[in-house]
C-alpha atoms as a printed R data frame, in Angstrom:
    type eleno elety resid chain resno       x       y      z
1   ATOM     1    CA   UNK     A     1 -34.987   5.599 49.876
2   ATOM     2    CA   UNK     A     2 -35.175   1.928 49.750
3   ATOM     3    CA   UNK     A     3 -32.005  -0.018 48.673
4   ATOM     4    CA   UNK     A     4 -31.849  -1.791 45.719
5   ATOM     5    CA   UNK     A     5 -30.778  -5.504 45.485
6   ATOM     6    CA   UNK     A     6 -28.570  -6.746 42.875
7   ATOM     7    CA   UNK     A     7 -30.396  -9.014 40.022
8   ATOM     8    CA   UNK     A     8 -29.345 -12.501 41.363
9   ATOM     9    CA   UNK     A     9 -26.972 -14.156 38.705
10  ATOM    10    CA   UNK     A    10 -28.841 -17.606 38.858
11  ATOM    11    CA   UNK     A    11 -32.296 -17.493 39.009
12  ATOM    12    CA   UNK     A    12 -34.944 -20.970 39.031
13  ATOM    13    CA   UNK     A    13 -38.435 -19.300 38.699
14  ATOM    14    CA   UNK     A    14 -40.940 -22.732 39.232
15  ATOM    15    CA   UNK     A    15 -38.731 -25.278 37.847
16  ATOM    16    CA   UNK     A    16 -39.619 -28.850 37.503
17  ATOM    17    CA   UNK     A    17 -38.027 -31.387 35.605
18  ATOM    18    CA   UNK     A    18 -39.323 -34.706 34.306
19  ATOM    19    CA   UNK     A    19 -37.018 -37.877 33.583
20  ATOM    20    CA   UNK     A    20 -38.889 -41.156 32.107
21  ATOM    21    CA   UNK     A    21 -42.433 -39.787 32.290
22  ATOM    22    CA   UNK     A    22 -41.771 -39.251 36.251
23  ATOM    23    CA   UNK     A    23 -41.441 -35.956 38.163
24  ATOM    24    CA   UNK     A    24 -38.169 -35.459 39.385
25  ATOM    25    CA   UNK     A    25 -37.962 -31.729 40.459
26  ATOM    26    CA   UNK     A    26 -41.314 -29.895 41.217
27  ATOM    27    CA   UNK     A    27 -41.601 -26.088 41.271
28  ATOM    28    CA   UNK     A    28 -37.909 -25.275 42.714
29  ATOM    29    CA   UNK     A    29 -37.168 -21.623 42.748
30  ATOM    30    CA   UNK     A    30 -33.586 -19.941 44.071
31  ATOM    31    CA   UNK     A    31 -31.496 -17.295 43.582
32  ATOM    32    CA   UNK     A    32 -27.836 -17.174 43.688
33  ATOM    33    CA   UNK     A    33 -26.033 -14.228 43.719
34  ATOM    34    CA   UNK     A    34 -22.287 -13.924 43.452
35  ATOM    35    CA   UNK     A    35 -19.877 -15.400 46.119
36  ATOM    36    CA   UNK     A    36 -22.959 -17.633 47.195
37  ATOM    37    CA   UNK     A    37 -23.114 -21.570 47.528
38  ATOM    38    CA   UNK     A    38 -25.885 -23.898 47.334
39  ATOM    39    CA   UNK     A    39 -25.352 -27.251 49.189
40  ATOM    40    CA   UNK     A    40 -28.149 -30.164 47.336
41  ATOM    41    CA   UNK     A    41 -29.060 -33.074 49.888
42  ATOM    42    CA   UNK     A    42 -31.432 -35.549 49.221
43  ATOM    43    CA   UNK     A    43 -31.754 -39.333 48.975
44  ATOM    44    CA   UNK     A    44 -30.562 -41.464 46.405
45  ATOM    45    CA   UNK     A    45 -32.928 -40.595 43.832
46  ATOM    46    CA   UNK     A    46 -34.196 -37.214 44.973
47  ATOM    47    CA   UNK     A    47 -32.837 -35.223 41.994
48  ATOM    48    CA   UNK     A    48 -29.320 -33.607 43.129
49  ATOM    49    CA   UNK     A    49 -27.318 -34.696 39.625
50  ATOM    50    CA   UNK     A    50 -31.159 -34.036 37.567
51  ATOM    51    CA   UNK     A    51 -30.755 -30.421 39.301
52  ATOM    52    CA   UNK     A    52 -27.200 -30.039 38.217
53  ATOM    53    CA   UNK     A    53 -27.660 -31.361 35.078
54  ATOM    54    CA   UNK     A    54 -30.383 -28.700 34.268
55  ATOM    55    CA   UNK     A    55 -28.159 -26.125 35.058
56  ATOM    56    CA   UNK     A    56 -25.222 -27.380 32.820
57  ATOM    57    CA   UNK     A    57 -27.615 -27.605 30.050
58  ATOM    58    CA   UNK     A    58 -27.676 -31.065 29.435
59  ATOM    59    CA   UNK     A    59 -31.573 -31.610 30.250
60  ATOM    60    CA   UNK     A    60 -34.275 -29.013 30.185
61  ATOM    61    CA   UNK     A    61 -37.076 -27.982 32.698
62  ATOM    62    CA   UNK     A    62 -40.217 -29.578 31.567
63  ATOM    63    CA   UNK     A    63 -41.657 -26.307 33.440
64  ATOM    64    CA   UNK     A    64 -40.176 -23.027 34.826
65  ATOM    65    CA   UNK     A    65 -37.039 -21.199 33.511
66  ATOM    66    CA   UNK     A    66 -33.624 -20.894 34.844
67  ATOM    67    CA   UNK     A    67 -32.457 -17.366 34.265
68  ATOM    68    CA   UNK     A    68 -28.480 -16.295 33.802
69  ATOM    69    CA   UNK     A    69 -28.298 -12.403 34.015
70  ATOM    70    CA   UNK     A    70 -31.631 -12.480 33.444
71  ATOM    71    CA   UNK     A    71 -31.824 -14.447 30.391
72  ATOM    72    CA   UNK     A    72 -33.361 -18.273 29.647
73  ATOM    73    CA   UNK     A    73 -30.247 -20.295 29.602
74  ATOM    74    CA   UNK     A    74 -32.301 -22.565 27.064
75  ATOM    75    CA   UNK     A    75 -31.994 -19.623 24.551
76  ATOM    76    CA   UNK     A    76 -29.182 -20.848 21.851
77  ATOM    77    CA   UNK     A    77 -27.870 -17.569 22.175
78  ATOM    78    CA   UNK     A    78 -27.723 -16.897 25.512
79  ATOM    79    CA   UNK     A    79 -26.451 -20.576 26.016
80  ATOM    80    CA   UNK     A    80 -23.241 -20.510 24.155
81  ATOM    81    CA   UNK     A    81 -21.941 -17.608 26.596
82  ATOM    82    CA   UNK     A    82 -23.662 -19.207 29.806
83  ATOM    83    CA   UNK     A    83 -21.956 -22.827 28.781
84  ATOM    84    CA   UNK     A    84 -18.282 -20.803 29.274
85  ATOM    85    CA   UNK     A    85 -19.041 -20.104 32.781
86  ATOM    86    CA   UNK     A    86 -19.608 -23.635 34.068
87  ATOM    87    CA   UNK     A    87 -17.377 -26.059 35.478
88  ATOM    88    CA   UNK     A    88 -18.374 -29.088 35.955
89  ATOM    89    CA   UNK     A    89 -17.120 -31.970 38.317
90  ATOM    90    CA   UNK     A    90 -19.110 -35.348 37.715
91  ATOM    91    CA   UNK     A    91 -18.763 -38.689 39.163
92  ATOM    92    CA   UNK     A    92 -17.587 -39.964 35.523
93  ATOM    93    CA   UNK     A    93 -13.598 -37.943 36.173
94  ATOM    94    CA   UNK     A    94 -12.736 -37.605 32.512
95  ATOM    95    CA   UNK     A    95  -9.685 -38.500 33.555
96  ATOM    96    CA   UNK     A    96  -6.742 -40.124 30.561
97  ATOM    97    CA   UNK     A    97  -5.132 -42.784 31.812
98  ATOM    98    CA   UNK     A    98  -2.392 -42.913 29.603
99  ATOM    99    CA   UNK     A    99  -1.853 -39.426 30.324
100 ATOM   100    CA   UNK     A   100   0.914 -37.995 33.354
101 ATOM   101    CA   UNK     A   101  -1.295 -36.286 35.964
102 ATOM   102    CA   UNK     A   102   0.250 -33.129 34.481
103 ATOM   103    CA   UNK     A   103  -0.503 -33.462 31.169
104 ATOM   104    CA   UNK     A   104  -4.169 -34.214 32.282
105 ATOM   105    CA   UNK     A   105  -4.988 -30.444 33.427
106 ATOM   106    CA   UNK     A   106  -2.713 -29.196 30.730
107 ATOM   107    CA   UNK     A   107  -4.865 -30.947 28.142
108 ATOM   108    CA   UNK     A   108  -8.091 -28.973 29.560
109 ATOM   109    CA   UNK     A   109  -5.861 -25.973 29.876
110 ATOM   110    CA   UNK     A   110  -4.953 -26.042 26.078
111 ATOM   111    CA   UNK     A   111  -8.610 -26.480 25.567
112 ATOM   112    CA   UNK     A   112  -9.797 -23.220 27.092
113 ATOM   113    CA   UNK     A   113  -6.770 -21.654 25.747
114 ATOM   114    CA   UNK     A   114  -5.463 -20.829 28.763
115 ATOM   115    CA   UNK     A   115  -1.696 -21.652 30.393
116 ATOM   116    CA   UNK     A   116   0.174 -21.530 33.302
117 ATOM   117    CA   UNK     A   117  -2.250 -22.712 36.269
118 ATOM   118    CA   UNK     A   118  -1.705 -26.231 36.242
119 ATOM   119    CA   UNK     A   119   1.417 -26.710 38.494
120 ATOM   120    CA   UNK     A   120   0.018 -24.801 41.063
121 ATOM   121    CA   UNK     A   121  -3.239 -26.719 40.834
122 ATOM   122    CA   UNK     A   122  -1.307 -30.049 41.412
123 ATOM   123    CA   UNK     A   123   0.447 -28.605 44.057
124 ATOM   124    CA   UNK     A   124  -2.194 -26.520 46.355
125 ATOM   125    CA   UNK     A   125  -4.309 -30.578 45.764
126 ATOM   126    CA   UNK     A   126  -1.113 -32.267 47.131
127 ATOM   127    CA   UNK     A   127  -0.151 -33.667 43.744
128 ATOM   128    CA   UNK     A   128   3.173 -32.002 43.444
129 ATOM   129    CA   UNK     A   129   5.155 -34.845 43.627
130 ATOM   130    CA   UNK     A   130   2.834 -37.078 41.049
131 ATOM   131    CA   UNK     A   131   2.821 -34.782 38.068
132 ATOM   132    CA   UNK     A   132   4.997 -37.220 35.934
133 ATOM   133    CA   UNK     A   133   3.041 -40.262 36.576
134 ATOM   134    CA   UNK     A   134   0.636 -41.767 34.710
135 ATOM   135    CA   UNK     A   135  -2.893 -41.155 35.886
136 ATOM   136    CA   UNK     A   136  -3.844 -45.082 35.564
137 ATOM   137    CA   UNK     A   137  -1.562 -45.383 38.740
138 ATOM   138    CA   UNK     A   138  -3.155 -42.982 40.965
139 ATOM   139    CA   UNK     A   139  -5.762 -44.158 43.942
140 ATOM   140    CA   UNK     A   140  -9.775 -42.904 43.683
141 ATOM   141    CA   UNK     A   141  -8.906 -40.016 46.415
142 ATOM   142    CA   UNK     A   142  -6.311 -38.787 44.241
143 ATOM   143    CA   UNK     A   143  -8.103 -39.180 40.463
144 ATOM   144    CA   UNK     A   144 -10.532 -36.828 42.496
145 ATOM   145    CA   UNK     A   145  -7.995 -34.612 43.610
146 ATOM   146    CA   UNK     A   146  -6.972 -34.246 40.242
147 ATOM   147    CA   UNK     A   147 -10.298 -33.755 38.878
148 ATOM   148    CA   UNK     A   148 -10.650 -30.656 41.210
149 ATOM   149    CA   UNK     A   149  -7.056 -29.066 40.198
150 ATOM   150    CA   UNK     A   150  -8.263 -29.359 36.783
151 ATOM   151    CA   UNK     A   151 -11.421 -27.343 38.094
152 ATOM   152    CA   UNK     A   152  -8.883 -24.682 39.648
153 ATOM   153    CA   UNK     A   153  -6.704 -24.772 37.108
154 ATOM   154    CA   UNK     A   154  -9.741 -24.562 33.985
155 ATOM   155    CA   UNK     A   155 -10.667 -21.385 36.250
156 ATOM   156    CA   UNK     A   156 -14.247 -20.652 35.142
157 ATOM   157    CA   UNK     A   157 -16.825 -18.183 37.703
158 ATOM   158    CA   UNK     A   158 -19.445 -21.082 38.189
159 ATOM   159    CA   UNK     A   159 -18.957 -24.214 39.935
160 ATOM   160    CA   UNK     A   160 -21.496 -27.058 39.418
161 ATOM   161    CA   UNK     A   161 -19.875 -29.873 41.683
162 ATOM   162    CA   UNK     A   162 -21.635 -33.832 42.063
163 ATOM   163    CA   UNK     A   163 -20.642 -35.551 45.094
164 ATOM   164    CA   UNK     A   164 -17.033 -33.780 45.135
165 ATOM   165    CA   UNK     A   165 -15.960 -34.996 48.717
166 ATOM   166    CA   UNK     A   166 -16.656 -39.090 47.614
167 ATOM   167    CA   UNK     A   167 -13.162 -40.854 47.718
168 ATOM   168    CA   UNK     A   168 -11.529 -37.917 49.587
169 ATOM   169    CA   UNK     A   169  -9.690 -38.524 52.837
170 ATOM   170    CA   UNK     A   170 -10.180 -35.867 55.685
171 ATOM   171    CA   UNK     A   171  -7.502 -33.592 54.213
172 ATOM   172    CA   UNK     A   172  -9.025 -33.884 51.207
173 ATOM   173    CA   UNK     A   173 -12.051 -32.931 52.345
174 ATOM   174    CA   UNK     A   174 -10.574 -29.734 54.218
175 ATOM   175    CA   UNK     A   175  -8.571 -29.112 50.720
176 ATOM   176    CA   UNK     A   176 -12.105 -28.575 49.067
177 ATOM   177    CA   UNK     A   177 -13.691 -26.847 51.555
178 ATOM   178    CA   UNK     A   178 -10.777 -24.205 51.010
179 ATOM   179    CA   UNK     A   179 -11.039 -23.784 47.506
180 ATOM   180    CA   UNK     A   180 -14.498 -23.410 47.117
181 ATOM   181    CA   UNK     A   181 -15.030 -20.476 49.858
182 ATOM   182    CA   UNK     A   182 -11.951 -18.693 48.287
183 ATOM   183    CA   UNK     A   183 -13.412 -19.009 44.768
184 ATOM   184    CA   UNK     A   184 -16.763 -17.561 46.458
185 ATOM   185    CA   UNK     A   185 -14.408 -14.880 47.882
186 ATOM   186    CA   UNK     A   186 -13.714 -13.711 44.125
187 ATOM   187    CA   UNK     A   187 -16.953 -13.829 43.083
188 ATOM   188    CA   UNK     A   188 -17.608 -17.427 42.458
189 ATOM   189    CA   UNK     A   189 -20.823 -19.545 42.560
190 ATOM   190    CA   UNK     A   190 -21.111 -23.358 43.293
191 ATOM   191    CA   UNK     A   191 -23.407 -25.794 43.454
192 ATOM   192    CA   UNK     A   192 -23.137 -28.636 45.662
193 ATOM   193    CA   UNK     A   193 -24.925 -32.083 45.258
194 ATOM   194    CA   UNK     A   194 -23.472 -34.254 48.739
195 ATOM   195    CA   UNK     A   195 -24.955 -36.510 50.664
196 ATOM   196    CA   UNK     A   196 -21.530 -36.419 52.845
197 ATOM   197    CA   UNK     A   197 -21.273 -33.476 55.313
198 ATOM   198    CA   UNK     A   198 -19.254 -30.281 53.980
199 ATOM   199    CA   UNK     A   199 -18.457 -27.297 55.979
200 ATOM   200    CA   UNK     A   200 -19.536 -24.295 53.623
201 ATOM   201    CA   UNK     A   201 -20.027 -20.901 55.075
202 ATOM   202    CA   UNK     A   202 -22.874 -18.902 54.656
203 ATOM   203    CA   UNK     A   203 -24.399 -21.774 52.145
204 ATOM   204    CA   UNK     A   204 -28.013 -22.044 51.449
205 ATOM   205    CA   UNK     A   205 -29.307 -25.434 51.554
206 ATOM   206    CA   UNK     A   206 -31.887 -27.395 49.759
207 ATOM   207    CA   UNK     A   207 -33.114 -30.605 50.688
208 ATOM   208    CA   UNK     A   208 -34.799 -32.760 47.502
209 ATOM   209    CA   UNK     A   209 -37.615 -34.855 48.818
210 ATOM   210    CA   UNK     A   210 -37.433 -38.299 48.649
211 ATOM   211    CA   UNK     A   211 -39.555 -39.191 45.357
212 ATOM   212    CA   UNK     A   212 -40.773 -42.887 46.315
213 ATOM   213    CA   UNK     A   213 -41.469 -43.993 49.452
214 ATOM   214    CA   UNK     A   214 -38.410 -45.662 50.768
215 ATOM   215    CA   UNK     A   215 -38.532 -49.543 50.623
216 ATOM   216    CA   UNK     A   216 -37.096 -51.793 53.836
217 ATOM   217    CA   UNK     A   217 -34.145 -52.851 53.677
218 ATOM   218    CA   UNK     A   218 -32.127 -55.852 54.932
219 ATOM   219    CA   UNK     A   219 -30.846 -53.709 57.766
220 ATOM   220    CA   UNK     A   220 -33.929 -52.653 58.774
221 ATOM   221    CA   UNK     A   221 -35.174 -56.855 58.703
222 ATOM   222    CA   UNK     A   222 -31.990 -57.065 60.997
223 ATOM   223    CA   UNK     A   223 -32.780 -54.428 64.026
């Protein structure tokens, strides 16, 4: 008797994706099931952010559907639930200035009505010792550090994660290749847009082609 697979959680059935009358994504399809990753490379360009955008629901397929338990996340319906099981990590940090470090994941904590996790986000991120300062006085590796103990600490099943390793230092690095394969352990599913290397088990990979063909550069005038 043949086995049956689990429905994947994720599904891109022949998605493309237009931006400024120009084809940015043609005909991607995946499935991600939970506890998987899927690491987005690419050149500058390519489509990692259109991709993640897509999935967050900020920009729709021009073609194809993306699928959540089966269901067109572009349904209003469907949506609103699908929307509460995204995290997202941009390049923009969110981040309040005039805020303590602390007070910036308790903010998002209040939001989701949740309580208790942002400590021990600071901490685990190295940020223990900076929760009473304000954020305007921390350095770009540790606003990003911050950023992802809000994403630990906001605690939601889907992880949709743009360039998360820019600005980090080696340890920070190896601090967010931890957390994301234990939240894969529980179930979680991220999405990785990098163009910096990132050890992540067991991760499928997609490569966006480059959409124009690539120009010289001055370095290239120089070898």
């Amino acid at each position: 008797m043949p086995i049956k697979l689990p429905h994947p959680r994720i599904l891109l059935n022949n998605v493309s994706c237009m931006r400024n009358a120009q084809t940015v994504l043609r005909k991607i399809n995946v499935s991600v099931h939970d506890g998987s990753a899927l690491v987005l490379t690419g050149a500058n360009g390519s489509g990692k952010t259109t991709f993640l955008r897509m999935l967050a629901g900020f920009s729709r397929p021009s073609a194809g559907e993306i699928l959540w338990n089966g269901h067109d996340i572009t349904s209003p319906g469907v949506f609103q639930q699908y929307k509460l099981q995204l995290n997202w990590l941009s390049l923009k940090d969110a981040i309040k200035d005039k805020l303590t470090v602390l007070d910036n994941v308790q903010w998002f904590e209040v939001l989701e009505g949740k309580c208790g996790k942002a400590k021990g986000a600071l901490e685990l991120m190295g940020l223990g010792r900076l929760v009473n300062e304000k954020a305007r006085m921390l350095s770009m590796g540790q606003r990003k550090r911050l950023q992802l103990a809000r994403l630990l600490a906001i605690d939601r099943p889907i992880w949709l994660l743009d360039e998360p390793s820019v600005a980090l230092d080696d340890e920070g690095v190896r601090l967010l290749e931890y957390i994301i394969a234990e939240h894969r352990k529980q179930g979680g599913i991220v999405f990785v847009a990098t163009h910096l290397p990132i050890e992540i088990e067991d991760a499928m990979s997609l490569r966006l082609p480059q959409r124009f063909p690539r120009r010289k550069t001055m370095v290239d005038l120089l070898d």
